[in-house]
N, C-alpha and C positions, 0 to 999 in steps of 0.2 A: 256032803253029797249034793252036786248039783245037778240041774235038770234042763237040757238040753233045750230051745227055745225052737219053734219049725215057723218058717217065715214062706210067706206065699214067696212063688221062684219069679223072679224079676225078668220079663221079656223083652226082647229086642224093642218090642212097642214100649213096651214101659222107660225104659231105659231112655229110648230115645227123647219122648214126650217130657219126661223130667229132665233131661240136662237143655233142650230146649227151653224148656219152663224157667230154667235155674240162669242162661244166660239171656233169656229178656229182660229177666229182672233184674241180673246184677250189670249188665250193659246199660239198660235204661235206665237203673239208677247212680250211674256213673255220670251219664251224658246230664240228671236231674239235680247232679249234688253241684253243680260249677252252676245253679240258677238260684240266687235266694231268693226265698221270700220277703227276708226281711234282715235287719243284725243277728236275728239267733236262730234264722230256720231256715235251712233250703228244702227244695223240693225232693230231695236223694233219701230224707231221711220218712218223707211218707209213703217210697213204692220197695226200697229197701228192706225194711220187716217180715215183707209177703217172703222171701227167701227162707226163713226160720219156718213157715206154716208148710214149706212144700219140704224141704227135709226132716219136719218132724213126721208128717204121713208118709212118704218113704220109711222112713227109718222104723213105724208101727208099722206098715204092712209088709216092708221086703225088709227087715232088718237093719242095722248100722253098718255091715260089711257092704248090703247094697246103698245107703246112703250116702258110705264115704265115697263108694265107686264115683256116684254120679256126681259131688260136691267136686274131685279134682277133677272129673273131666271138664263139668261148669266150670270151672276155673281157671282151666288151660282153655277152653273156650272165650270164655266171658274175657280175657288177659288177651287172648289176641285180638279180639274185636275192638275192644276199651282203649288197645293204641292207637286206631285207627279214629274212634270218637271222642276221644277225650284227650286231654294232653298226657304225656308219658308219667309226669309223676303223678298224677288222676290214677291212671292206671296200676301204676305198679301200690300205690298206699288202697288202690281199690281191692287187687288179686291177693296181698300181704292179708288185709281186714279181714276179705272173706273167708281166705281158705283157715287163717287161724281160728274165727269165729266160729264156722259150721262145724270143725272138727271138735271144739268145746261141745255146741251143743249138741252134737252126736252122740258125744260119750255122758254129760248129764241125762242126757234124755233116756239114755239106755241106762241106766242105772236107775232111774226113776220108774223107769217103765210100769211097773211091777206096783206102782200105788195109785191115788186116787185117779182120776181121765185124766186132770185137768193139772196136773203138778208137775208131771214133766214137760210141755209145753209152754209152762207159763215159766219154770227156773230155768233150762235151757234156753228160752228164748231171750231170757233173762242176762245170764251168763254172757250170749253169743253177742246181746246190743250192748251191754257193755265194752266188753274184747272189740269189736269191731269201731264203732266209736271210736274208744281210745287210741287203737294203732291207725286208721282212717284218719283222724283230723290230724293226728301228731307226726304223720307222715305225708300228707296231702298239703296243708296248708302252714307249720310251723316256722315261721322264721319270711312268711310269704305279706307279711305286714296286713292282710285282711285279717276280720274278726274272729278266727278260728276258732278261742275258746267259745266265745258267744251260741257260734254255730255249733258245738260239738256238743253244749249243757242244752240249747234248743232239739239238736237232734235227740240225743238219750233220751230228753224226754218224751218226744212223738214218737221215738222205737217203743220206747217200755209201753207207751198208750195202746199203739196198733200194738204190741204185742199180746198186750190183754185183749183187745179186741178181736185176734185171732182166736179167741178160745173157742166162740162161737162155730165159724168156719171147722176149727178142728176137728170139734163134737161130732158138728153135722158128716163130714166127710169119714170121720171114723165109722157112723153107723153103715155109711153107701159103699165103702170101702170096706168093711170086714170080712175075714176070711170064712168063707162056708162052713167051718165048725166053729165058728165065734155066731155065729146069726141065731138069734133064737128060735127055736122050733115053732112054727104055724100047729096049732090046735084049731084041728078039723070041725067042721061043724056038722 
């Protein structure tokens, strides 16, 4: 016997606001990941992460049918913009990473859903900087004679960091975000 889940209804402003949201981030960190810092970090891999924090609140407040919405339109977004800023194979190991990535953590997250705050968040996002990493540098950069692996074990690790470090953010937006029968009743004085 299962039990039906009711998700706040996702508005034309909502909608918009998040695939907005979904292709500054993944265009900016397109144009961020061709700048290292150094042999094992670019800059792509510490505005990248924010991406997993804005489809994990989508996905608690409107669902994963509305998260996946917004994830491919970000993507056919984010993919035409990214040929424009970045070089073509930037873009296409960009659009590949992402959309397989978000779509993982969509579907951990919603199966997690259901346990402590702070577990689906942190293994989905988990999951997704994995996936994304792996097909991002092995499709971006292999065979391109710069330090890709270098950069790809520096990335993972600054995703999983700010990953964790998203829990905060999470929290707090979970409580500003909750649906009017999630908010706990005010006792009158």
């Amino acid at each position: 016997m299962s039990t039906a889940r009711r998700f706040q209804p996702m508005t034309p402003w909502h909608f918009a606001v998040a695939v907005g949201c979904m292709g500054l981030i993944v265009v900016g960190s397109n144009i961020l990941v061709q700048v290292p810092l150094n042999d094992w970090l670019t800059w792509g891999g510490l505005s990248y992460p924010v991406a997993f924090l804005v489809t994990d609140v989508l996905n608690r407040r409107f669902g994963p049918a509305a998260a996946r919405r917004v994830a491919w339109v970000g993507f056919a977004a984010a993919l035409a913009i990214s040929v424009w800023v970045a070089s073509p194979r930037i873009a296409l190991a960009s659009g590949l990473a992402y959309i397989c990535a978000q779509l993982a953590d969509i579907q951990v997250f919603d199966r997690l859903r259901d346990q402590r705050w702070w577990r689906a968040p942190l293994l989905s996002g988990t999951v997704g900087a994995l996936l994304d990493t792996a097909v991002f540098f092995s499709v971006a950069f292999a065979g391109s004679g710069l330090p890709w692996v270098t950069w790809l074990l520096g990335d993972l690790a600054i995703k999983l960091a700010v990953n964790v470090s998203m829990l905060a953010p999470f929290r707090a937006l979970m409580w500003n975000l909750a649906r009017p029968a999630e908010q706990p009743a005010r006792s009158g004085a």
